[in-house]
C-alpha positions in Angstrom: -11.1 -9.7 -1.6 -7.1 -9.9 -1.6 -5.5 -10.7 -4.8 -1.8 -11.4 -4.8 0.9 -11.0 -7.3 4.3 -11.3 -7.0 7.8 -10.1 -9.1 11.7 -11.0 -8.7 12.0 -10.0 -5.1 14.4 -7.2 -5.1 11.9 -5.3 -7.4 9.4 -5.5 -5.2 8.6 -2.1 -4.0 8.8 -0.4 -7.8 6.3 -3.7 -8.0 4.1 -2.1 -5.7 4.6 1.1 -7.0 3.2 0.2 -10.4 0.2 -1.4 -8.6 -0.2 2.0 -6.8 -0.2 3.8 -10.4 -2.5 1.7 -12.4 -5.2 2.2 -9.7 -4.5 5.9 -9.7 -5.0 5.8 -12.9 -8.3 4.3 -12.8 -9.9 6.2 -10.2 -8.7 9.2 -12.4 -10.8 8.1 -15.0 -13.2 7.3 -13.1 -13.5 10.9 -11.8 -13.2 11.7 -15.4 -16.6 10.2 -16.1 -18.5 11.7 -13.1 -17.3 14.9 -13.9 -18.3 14.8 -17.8 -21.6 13.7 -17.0 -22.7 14.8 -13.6 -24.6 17.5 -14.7 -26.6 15.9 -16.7 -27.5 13.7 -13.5 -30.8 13.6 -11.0 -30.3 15.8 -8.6 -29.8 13.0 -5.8 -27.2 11.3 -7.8 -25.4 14.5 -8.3 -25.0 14.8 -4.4 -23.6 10.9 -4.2 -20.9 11.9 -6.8 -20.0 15.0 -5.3 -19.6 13.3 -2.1 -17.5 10.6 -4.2 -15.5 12.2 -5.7 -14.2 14.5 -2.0 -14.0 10.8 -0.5 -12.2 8.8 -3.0 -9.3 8.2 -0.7 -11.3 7.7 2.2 -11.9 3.9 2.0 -14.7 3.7 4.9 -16.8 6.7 3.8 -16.8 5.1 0.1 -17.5 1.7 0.7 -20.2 2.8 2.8 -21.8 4.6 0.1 -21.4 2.4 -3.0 -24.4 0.2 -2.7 -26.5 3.2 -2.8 -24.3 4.9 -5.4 -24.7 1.8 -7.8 -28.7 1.8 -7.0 -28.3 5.1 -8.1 -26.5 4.8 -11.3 -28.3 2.2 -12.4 -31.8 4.0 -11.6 -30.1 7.0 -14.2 -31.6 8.1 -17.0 -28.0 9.4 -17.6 -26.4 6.7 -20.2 -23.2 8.3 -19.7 -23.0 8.3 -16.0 -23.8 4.7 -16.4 -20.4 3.9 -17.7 -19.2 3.6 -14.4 -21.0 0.1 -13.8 -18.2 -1.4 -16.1 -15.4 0.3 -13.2 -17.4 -1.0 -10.1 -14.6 -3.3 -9.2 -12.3 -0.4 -9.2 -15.0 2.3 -7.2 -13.1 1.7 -4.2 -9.2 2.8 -4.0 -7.4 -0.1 -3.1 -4.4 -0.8 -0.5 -1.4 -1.5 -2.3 1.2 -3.3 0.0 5.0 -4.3 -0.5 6.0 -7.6 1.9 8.8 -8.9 1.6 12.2 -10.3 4.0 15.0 -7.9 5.2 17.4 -9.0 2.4 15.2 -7.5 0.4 14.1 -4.2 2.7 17.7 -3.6 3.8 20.1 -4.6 1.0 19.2 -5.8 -2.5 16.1 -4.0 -2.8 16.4 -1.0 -0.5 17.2 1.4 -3.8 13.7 1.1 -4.8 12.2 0.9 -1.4 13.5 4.0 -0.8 12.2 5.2 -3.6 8.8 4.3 -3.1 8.8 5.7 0.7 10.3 9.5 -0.5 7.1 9.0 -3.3 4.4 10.0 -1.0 2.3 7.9 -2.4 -0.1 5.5 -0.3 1.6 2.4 -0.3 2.2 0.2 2.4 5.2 -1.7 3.7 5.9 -4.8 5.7 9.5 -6.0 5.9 9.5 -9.3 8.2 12.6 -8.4 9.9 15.0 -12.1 11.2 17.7 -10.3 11.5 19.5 -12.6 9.3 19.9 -13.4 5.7 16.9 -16.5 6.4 16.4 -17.1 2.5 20.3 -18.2 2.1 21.3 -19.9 5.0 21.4 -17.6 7.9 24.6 -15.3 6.9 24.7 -12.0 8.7 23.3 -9.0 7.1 22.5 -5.1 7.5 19.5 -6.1 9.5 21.7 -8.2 11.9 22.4 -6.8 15.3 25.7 -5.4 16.4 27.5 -8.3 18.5 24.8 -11.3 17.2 26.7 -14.3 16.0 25.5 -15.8 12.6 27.1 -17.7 9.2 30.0 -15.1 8.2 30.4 -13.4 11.9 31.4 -16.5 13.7 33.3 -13.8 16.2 29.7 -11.5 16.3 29.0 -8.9 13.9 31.1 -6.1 13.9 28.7 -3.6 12.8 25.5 -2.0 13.9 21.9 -2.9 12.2 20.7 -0.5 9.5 17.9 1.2 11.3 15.4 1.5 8.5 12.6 2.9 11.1 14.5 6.5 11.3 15.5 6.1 8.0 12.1 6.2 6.9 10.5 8.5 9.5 13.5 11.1 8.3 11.0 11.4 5.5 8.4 13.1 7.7 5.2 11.8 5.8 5.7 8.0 6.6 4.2 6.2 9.6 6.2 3.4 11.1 6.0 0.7 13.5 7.8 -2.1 14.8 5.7 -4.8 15.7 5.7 -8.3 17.0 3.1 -11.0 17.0 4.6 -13.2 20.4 5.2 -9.7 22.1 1.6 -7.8 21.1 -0.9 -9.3 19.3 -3.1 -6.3 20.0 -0.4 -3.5 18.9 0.7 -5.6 15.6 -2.9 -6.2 14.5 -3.6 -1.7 15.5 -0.5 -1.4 13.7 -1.2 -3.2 10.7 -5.2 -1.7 10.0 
């Protein structure tokens, strides 16, 4: 199931990032173990691995397959191949996702999330967009709408809102969406699978 972990808030895309990199690096060893002992595997077994280890990123195809994998590798007469019962946990690649509020998405930690966006790798995002700086009071910010009056633009805001959407789509390899619960339930839940 979900596990949860948290750092200082403005770190918390590298956070994520570091998630992202210790599960690459247990798959890799993972692959590392089929491919030093699948030859020496049952014919049947070989094919589960092979398929495996084309699918690892494919989360569907894998889970699919475990049970049958794990029946397999325990059936093994192959005590290497059987190594991978102590990684079953980590069999399946898991989805790494950054949340955190626009203070953190737009301003204070928007160095790093940009970082982790131009990475490529698969992590996912969700910045929970008020439009205001909600954690300190309600002061205007970069996510704050041209005109909108909050603490600190008493007379409106005098600047436009940081798109972060085109920002991120300028990338080319990132999907976006902008979703809202009360508008879409359907879209936002589409969105977020």
């Amino acid at each position: 199931g979900p596990a949860w972990a948290n750092s200082l808030f403005e770190d918390n895309a590298e956070y994520a990032y570091g998630m992202r990199a210790a599960t690459n690096i247990k798959l890799a060893e993972i692959c590392s173990i089929i491919k030093e002992n699948i030859d020496a595997c049952e014919d049947g077994l070989k094919e589960i691995l092979t398929k495996y280890v084309a699918n690892i990123s494919n989360k569907d195809v894998v889970r699919a397959m475990l049970p049958e994998m794990l029946d397999a590798i325990k059936a093994s007469k192959n005590e290497g191949i059987k190594a991978l019962l102590a990684k079953k946990a980590d069999l399946l690649d898991k989805s790494i996702w950054a949340v955190g509020g626009d203070g953190w998405g737009y301003d204070i930690g928007y160095g790093g999330l940009d970082h982790v966006i131009a990475s490529n790798d698969n992590i996912n995002v969700l910045v929970l967009d008020t439009e205001i700086y909600s954690n300190t009071g309600g002061q205007a910010s970069k996510s704050t709408p041209e005109g909108a009056i909050a603490k600190f633009a008493a007379a409106g805001k005098k600047t436009a809102k940081k798109d972060m959407a085109s920002i991120a789509m300028a990338y080319g390899h990132v999907y976006v969406a902008a979703i809202s619960m009360g508008a879409n339930r359907n879209q936002a839940i589409k969105a977020l699978k």
